[in-house]
N, CA, C and O atoms as CSV, one atom per row, in Angstrom:
chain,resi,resn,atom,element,x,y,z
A,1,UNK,N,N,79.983,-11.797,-22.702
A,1,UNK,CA,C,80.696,-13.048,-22.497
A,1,UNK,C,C,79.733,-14.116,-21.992
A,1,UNK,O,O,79.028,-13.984,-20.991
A,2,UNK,N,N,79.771,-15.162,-22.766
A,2,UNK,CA,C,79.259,-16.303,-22.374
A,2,UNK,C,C,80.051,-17.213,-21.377
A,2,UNK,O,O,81.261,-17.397,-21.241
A,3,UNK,N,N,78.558,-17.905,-20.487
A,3,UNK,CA,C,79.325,-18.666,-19.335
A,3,UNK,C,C,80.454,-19.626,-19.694
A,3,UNK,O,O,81.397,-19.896,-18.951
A,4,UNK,N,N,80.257,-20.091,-20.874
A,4,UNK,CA,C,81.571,-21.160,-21.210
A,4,UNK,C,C,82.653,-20.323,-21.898
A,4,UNK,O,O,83.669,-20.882,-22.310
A,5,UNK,N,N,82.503,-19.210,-22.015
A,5,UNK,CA,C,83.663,-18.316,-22.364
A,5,UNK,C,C,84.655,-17.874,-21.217
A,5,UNK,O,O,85.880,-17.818,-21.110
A,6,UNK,N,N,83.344,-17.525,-20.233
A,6,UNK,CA,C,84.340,-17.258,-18.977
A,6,UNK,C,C,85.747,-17.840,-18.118
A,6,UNK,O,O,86.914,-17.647,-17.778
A,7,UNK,N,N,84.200,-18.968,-18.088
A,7,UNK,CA,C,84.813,-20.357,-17.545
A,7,UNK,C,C,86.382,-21.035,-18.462
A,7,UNK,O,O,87.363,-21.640,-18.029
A,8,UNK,N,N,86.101,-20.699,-19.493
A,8,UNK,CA,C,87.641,-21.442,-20.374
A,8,UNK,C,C,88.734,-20.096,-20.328
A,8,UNK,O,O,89.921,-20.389,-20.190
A,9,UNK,N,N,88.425,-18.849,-20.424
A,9,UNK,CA,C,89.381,-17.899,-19.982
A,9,UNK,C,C,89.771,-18.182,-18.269
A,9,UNK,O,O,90.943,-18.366,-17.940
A,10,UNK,N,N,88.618,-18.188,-17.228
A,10,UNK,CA,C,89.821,-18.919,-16.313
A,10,UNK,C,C,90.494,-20.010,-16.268
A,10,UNK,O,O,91.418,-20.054,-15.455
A,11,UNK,N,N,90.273,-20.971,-16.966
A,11,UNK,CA,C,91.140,-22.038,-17.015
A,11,UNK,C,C,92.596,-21.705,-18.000
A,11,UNK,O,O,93.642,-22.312,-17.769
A,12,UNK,N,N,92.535,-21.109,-18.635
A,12,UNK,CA,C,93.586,-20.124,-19.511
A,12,UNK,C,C,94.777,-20.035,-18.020
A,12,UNK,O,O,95.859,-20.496,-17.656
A,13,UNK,N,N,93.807,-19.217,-17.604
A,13,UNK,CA,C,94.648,-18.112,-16.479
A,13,UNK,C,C,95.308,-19.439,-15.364
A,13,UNK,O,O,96.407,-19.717,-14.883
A,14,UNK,N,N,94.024,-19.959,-15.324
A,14,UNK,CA,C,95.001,-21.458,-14.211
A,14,UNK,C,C,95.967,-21.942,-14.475
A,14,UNK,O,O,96.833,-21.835,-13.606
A,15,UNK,N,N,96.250,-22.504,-15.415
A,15,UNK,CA,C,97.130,-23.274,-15.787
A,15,UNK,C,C,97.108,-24.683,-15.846
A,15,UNK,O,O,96.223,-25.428,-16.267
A,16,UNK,N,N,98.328,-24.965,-15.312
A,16,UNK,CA,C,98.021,-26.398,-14.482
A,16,UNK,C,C,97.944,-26.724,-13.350
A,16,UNK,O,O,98.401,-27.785,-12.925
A,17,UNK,N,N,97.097,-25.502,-12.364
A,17,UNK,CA,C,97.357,-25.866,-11.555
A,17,UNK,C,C,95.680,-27.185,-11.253
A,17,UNK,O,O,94.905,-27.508,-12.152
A,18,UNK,N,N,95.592,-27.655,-9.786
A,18,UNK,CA,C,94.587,-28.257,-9.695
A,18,UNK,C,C,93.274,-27.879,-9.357
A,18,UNK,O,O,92.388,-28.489,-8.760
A,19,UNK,N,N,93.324,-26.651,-9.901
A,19,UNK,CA,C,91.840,-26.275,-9.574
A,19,UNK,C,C,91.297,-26.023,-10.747
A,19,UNK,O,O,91.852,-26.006,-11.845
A,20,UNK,N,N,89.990,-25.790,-10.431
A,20,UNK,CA,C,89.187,-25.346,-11.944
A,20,UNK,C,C,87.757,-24.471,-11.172
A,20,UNK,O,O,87.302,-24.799,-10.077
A,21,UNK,N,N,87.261,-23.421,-11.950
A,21,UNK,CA,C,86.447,-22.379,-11.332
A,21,UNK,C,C,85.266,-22.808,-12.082
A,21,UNK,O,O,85.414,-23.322,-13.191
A,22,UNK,N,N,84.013,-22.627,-11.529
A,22,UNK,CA,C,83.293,-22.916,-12.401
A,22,UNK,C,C,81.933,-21.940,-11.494
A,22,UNK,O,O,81.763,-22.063,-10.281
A,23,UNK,N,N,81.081,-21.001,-12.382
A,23,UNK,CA,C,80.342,-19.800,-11.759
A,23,UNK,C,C,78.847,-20.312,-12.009
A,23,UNK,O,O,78.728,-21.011,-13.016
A,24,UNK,N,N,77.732,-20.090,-11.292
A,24,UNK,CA,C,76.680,-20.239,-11.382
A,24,UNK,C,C,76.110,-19.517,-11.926
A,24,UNK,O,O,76.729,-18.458,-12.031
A,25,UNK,N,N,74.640,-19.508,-12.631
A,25,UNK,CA,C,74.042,-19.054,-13.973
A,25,UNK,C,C,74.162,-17.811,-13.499
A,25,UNK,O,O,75.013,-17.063,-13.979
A,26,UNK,N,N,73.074,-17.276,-12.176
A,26,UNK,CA,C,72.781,-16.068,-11.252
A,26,UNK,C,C,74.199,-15.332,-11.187
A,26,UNK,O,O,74.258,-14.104,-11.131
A,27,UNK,N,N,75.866,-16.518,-11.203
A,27,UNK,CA,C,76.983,-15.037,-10.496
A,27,UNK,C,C,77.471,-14.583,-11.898
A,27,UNK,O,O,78.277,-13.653,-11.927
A,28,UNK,N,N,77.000,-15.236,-13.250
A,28,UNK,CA,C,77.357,-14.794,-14.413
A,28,UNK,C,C,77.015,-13.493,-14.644
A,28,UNK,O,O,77.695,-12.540,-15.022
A,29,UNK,N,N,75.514,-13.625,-14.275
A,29,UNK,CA,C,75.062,-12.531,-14.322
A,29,UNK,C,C,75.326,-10.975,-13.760
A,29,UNK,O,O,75.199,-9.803,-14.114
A,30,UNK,N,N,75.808,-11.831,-12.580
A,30,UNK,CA,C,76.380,-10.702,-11.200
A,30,UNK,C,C,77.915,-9.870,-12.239
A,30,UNK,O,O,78.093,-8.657,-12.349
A,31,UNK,N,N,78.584,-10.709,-12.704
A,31,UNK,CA,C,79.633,-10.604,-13.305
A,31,UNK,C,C,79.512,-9.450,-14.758
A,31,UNK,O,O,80.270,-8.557,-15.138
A,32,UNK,N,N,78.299,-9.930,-15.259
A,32,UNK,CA,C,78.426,-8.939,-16.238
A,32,UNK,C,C,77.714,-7.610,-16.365
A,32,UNK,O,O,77.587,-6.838,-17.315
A,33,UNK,N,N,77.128,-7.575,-14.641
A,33,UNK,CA,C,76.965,-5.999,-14.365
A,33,UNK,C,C,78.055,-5.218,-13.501
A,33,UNK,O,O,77.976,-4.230,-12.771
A,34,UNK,N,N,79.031,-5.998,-13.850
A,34,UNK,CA,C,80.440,-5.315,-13.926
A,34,UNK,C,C,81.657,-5.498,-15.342
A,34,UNK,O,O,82.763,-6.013,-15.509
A,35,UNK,N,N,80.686,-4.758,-16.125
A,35,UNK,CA,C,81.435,-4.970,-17.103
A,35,UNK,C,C,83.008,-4.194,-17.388
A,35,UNK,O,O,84.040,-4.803,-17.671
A,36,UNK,N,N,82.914,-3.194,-17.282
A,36,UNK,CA,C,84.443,-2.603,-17.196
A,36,UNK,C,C,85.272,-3.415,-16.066
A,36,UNK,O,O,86.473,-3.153,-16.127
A,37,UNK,N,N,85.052,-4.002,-15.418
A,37,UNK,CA,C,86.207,-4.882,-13.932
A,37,UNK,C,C,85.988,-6.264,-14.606
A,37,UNK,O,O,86.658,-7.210,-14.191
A,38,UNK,N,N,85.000,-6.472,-15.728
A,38,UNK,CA,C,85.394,-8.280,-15.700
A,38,UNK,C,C,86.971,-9.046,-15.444
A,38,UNK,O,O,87.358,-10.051,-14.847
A,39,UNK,N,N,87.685,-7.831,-16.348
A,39,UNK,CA,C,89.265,-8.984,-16.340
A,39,UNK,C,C,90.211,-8.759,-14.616
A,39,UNK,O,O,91.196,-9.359,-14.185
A,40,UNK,N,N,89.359,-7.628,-13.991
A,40,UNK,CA,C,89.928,-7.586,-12.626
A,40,UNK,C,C,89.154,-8.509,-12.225
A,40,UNK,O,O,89.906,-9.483,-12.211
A,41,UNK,N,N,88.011,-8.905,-11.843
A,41,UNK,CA,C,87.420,-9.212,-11.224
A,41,UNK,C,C,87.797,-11.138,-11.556
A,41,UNK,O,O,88.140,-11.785,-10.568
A,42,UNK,N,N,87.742,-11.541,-12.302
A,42,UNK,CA,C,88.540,-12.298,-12.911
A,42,UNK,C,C,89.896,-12.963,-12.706
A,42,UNK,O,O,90.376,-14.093,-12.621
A,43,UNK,N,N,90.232,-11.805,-12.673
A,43,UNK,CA,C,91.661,-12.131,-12.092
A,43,UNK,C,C,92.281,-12.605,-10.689
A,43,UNK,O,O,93.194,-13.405,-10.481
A,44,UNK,N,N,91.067,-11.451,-9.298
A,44,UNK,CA,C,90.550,-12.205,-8.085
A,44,UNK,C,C,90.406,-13.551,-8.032
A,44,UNK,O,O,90.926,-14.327,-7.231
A,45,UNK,N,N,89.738,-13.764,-8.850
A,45,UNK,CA,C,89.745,-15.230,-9.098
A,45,UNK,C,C,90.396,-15.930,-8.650
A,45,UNK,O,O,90.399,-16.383,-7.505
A,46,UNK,N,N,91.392,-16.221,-9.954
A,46,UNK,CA,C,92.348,-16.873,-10.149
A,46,UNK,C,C,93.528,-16.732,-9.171
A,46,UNK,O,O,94.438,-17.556,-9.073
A,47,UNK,N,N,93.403,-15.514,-8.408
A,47,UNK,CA,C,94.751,-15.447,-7.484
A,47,UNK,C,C,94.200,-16.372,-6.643
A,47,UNK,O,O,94.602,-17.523,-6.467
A,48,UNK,N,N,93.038,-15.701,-6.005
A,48,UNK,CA,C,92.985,-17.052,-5.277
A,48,UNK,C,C,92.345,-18.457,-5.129
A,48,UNK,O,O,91.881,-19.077,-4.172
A,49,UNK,N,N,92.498,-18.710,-6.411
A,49,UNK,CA,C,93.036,-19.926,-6.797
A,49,UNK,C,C,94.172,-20.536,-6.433
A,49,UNK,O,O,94.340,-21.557,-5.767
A,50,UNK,N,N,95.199,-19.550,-7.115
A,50,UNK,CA,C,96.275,-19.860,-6.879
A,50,UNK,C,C,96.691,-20.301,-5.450
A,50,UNK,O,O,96.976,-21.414,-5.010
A,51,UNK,N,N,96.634,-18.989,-4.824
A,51,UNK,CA,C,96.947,-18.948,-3.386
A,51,UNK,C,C,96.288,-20.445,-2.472
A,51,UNK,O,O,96.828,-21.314,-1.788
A,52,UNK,N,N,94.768,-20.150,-2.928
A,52,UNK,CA,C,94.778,-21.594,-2.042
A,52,UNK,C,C,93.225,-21.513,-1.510
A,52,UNK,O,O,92.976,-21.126,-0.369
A,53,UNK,N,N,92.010,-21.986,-2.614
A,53,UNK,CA,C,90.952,-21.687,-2.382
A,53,UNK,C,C,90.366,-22.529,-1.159
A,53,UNK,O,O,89.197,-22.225,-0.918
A,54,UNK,N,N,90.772,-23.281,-0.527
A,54,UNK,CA,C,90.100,-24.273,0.318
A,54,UNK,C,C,89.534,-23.820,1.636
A,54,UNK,O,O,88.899,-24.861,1.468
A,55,UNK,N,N,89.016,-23.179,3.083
A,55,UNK,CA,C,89.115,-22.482,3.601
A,55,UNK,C,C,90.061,-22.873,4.568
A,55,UNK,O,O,90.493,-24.022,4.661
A,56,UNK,N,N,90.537,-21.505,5.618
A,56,UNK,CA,C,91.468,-21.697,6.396
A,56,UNK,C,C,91.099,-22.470,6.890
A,56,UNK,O,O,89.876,-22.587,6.815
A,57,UNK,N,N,92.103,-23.844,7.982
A,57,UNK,CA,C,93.750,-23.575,7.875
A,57,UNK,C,C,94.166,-24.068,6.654
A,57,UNK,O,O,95.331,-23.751,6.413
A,58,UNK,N,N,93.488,-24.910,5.566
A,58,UNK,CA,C,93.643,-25.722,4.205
A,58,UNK,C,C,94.110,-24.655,3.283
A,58,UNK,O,O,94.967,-24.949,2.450
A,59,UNK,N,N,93.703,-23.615,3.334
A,59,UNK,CA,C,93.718,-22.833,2.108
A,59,UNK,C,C,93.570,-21.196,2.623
A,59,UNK,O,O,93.743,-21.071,3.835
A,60,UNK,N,N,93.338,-20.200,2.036
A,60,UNK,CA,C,93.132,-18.695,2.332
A,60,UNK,C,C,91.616,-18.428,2.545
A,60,UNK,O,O,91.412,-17.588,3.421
A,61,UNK,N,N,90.636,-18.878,2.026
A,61,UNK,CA,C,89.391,-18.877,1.927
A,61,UNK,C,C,88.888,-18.486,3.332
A,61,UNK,O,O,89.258,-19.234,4.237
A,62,UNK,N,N,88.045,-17.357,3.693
A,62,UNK,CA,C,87.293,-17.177,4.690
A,62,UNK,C,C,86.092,-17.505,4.657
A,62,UNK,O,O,85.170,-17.427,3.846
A,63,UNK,N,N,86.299,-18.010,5.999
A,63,UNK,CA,C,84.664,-19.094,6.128
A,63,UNK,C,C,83.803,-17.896,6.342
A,63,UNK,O,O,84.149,-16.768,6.692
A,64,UNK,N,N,82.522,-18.391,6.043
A,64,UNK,CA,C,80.796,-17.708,6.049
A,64,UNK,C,C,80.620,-18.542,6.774
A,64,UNK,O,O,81.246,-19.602,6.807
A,65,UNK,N,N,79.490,-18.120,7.681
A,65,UNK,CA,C,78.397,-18.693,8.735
A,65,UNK,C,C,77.431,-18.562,8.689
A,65,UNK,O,O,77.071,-17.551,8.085
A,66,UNK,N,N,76.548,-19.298,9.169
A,66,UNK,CA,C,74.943,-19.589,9.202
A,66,UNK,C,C,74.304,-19.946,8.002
A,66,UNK,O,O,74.812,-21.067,7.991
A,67,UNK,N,N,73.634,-19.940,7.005
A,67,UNK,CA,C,73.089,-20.473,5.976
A,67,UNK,C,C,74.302,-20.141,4.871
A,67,UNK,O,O,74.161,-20.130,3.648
A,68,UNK,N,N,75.067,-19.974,5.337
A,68,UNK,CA,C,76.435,-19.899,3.829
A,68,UNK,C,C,77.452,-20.777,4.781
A,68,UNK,O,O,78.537,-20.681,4.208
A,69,UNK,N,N,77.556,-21.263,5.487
A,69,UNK,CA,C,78.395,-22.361,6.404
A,69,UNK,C,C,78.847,-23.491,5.020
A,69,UNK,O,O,78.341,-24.397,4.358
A,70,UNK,N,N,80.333,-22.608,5.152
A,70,UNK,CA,C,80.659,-24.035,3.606
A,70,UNK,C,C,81.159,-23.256,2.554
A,70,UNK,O,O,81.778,-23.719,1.597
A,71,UNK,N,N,80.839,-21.844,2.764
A,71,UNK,CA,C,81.583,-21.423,1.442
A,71,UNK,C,C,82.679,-20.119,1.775
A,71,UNK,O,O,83.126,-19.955,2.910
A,72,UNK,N,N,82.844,-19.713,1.250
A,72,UNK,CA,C,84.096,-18.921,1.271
A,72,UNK,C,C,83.451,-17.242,0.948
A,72,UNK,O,O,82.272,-16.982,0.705
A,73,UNK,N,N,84.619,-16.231,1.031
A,73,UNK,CA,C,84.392,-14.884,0.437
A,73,UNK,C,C,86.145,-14.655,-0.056
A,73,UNK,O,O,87.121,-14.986,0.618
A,74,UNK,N,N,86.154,-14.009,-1.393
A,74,UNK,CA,C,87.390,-13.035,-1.333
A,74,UNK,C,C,86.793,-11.551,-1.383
A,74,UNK,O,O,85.690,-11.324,-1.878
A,75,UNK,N,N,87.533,-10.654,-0.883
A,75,UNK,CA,C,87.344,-9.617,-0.592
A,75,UNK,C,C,88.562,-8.642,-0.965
A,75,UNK,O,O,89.645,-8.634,-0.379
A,76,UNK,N,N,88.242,-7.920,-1.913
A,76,UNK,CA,C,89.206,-7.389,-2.393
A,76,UNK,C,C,89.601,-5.612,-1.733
A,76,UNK,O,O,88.760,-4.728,-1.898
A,77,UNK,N,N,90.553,-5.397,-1.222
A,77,UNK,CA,C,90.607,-4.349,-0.848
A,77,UNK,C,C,90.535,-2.565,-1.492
A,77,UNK,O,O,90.341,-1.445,-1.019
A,78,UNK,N,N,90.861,-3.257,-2.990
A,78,UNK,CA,C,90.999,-1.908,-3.945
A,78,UNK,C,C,89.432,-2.154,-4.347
A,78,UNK,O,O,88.847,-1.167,-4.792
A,79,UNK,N,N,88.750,-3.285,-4.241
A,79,UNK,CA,C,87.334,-2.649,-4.660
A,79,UNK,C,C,86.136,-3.077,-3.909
A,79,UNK,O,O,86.286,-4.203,-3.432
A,80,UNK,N,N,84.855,-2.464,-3.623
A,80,UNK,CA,C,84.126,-2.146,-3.471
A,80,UNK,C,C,83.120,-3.747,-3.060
A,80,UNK,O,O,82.138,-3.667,-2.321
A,81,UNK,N,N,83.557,-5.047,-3.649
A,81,UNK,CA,C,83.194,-5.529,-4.101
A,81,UNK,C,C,82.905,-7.175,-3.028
A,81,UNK,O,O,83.677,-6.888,-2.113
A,82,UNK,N,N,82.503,-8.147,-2.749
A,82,UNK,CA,C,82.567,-9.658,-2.376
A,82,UNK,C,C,82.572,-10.580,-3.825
A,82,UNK,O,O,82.365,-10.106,-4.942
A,83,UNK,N,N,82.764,-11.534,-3.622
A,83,UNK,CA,C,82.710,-12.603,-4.431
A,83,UNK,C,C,82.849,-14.140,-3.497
A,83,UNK,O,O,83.812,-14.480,-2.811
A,84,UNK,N,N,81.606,-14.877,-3.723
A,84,UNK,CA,C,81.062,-15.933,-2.501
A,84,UNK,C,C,81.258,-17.002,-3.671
A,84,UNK,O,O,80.836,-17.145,-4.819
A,85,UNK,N,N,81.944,-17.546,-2.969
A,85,UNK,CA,C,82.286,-19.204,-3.437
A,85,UNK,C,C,82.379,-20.449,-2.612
A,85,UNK,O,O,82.731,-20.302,-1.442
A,86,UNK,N,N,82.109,-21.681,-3.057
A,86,UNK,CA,C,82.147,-22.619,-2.260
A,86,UNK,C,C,83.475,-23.281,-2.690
A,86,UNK,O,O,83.987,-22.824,-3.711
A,87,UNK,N,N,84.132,-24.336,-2.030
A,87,UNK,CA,C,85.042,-25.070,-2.430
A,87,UNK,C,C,84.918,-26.465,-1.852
A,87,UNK,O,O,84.885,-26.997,-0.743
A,88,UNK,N,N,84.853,-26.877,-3.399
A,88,UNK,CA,C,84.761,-28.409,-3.317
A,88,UNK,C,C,85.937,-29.164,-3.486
A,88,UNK,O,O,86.691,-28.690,-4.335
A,89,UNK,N,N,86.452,-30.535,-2.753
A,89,UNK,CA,C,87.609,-30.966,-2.900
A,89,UNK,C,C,87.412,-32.511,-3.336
A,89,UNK,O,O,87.096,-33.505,-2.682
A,90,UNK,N,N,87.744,-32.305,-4.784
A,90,UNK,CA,C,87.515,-33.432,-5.357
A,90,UNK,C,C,88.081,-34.667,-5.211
A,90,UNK,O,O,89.125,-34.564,-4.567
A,91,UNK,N,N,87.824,-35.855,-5.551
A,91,UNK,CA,C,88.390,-37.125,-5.376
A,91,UNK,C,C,89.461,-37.103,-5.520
A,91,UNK,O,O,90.323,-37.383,-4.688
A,92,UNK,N,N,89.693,-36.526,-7.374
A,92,UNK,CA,C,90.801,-36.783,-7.936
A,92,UNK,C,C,92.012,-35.449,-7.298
A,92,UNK,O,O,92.912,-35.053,-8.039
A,93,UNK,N,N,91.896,-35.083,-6.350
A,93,UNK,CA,C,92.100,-34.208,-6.066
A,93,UNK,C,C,92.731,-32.393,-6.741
A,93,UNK,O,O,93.667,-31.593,-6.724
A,94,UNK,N,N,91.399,-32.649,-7.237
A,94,UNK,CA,C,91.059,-31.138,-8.235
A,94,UNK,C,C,90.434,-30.853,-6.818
A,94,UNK,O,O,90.087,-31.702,-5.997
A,95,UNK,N,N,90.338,-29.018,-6.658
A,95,UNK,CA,C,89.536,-28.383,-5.812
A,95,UNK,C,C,88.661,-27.295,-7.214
A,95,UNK,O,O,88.912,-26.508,-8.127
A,96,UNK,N,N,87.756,-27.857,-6.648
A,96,UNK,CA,C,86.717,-26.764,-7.837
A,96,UNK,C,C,85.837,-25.554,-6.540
A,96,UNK,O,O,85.360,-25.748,-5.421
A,97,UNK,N,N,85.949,-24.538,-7.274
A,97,UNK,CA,C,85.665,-23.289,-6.940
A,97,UNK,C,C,84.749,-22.700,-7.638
A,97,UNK,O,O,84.923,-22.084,-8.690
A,98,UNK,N,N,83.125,-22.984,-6.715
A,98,UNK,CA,C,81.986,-22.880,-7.151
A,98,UNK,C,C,81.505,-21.307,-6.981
A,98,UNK,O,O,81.266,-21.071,-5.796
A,99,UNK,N,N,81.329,-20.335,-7.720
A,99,UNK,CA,C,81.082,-19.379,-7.680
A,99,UNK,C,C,79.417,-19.270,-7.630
A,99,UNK,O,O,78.668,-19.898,-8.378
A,100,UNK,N,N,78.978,-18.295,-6.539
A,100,UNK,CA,C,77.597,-18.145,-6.002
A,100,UNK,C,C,77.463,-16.957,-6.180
A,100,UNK,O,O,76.312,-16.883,-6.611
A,101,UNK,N,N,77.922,-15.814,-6.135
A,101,UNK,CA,C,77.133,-14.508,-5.969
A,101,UNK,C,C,78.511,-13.364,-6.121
A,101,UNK,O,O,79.469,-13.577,-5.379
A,102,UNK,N,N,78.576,-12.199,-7.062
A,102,UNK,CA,C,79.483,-11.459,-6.797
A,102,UNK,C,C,78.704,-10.364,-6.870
A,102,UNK,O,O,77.806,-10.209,-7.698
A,103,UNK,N,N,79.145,-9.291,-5.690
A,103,UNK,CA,C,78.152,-7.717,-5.643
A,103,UNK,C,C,78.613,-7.476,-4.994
A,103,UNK,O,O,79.444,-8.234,-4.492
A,104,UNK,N,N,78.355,-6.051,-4.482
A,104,UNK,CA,C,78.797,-5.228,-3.795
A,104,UNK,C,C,79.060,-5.439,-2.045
A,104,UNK,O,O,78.259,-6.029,-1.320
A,105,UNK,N,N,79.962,-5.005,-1.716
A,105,UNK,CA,C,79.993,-5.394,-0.297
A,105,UNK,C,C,79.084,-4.412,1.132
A,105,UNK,O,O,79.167,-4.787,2.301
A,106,UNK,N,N,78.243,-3.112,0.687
A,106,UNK,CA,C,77.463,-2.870,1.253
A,106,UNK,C,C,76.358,-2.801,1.567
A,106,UNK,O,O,75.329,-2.530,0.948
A,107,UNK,N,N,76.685,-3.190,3.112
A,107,UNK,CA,C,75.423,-3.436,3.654
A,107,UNK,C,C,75.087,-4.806,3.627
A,107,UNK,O,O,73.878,-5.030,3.673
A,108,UNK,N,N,75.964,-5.943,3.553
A,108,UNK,CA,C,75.783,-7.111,3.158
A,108,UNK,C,C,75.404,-7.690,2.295
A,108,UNK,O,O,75.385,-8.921,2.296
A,109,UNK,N,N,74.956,-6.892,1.218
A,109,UNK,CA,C,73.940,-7.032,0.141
A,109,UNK,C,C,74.446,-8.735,-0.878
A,109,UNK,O,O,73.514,-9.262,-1.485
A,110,UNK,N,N,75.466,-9.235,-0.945
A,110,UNK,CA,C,76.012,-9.932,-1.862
A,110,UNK,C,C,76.162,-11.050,-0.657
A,110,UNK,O,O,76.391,-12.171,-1.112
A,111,UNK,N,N,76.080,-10.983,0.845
A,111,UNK,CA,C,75.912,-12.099,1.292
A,111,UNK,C,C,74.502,-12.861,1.406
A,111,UNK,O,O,74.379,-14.085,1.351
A,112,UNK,N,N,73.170,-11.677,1.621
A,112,UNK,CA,C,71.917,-11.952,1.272
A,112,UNK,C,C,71.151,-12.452,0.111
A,112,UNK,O,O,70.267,-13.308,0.079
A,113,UNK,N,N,71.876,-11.461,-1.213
A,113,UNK,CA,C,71.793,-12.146,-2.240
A,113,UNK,C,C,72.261,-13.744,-2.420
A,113,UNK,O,O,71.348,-14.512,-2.722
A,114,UNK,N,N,73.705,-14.360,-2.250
A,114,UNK,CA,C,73.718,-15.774,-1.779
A,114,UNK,C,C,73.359,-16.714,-1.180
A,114,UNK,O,O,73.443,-17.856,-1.632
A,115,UNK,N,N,72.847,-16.402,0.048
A,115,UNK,CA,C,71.763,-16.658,0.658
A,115,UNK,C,C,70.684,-17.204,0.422
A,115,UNK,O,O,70.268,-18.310,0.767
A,116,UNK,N,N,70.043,-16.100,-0.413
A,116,UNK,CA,C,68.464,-16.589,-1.344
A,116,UNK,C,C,68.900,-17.611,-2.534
A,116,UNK,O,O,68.041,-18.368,-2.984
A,117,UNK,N,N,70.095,-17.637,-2.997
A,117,UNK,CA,C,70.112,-18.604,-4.153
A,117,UNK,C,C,70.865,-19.771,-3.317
A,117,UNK,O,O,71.287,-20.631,-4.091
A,118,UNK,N,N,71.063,-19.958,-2.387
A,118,UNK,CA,C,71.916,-21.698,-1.986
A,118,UNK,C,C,71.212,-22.500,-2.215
A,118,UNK,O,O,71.794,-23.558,-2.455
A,119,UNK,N,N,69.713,-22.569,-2.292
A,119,UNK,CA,C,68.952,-24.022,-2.561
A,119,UNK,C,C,69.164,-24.351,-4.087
A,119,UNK,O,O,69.558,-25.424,-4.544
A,120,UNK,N,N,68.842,-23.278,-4.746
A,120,UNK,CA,C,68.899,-23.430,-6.204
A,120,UNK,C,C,70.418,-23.238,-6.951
A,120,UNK,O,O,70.485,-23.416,-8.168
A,121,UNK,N,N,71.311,-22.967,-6.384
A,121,UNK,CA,C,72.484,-23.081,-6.972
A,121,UNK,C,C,72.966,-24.345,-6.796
A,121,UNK,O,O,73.787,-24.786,-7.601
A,122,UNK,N,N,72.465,-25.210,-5.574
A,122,UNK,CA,C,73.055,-26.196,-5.605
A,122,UNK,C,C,72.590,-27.235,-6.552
A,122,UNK,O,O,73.265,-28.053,-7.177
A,123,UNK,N,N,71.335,-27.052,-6.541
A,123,UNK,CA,C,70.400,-27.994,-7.669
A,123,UNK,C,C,71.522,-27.967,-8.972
A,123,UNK,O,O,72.073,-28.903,-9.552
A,124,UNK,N,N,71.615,-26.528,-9.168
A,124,UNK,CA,C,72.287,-26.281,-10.411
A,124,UNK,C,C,73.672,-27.277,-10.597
A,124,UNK,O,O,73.970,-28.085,-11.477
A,125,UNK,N,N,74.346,-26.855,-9.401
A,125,UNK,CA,C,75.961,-27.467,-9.166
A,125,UNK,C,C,75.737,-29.174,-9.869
A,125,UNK,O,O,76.298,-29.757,-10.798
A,126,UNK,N,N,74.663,-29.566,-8.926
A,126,UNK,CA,C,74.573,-31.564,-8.664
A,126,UNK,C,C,73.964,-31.778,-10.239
A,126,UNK,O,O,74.500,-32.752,-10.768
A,127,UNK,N,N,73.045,-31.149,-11.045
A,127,UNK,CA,C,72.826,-31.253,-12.238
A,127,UNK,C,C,74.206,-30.955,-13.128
A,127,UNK,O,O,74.393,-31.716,-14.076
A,128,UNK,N,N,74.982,-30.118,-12.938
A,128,UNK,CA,C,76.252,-29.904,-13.872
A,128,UNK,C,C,76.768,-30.982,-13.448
A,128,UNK,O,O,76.870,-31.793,-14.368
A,129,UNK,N,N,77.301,-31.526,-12.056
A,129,UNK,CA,C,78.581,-32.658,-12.227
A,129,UNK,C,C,78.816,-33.737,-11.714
A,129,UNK,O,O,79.798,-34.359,-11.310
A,130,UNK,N,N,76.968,-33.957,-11.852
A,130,UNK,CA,C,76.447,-35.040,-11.453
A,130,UNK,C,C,76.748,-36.596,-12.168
A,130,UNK,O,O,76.919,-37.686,-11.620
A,131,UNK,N,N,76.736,-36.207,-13.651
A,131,UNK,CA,C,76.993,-37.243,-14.456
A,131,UNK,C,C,78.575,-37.253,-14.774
A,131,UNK,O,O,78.877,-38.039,-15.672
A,132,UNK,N,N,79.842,-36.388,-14.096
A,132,UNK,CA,C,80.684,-36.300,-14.454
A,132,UNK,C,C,81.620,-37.219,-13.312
A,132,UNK,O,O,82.836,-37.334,-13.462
């Protein structure tokens, strides 16, 4: 699956609501070394989306601290797994849900991994929706 494949299957799954997901080059990757869980993992997503990506008290989103100060984790209980996102709250008031890093949850490994990419994911982010 290609990143703009992904990306338009969650918007499928959104609806109408006001958010829109959008994953960084690095969590694509993260994503498709889980290939049998893509449509679970996926689906995390979108719930919480639904539910309310913004972090608490705005939304469900649990805050990260120290060099991830700003972004979120869902944490899924049936799997094994993190998924680190930021949430941005747009003008028009869209909340976009910047995906940074999805891996495994031991040993911290998927918060370190995020970590090392925040300088360069963001480059990435301000180049995607910069001109938008």
């Amino acid at each position: 699956m290609t990143l703009g494949e992904i990306e338009q299957k969650i918007k499928q799954l959104l609806g109408p609501l006001n958010v829109e997901v959008v994953l960084g080059e690095q969590a694509v990757d993260d994503l498709k070394g889980y290939r049998k869980e893509i449509n679970t993992i996926l689906a995390l997503i979108v719930a919480q989306a639904r539910k309310g990506p913004l972090i608490k008290p705005n939304g469900y989103g649990e805050l990260l601290l120290g060099k991830l100060f700003g972004f979120a984790k869902i944490k899924p209980r049936a799997m094994s797994l993190r998924i680190v996102y930021r949430p941005v709250q747009l003008p028009s008031d869209v909340i976009r849900m910047e995906i940074i890093a999805i891996g495994p949850k031991d040993k911290e490994k998927v918060y370190e991994l995020a970590t090392r990419r925040v300088a360069e994911f963001q480059k990435e982010m301000e180049m995607r929706f910069s001109s938008k």
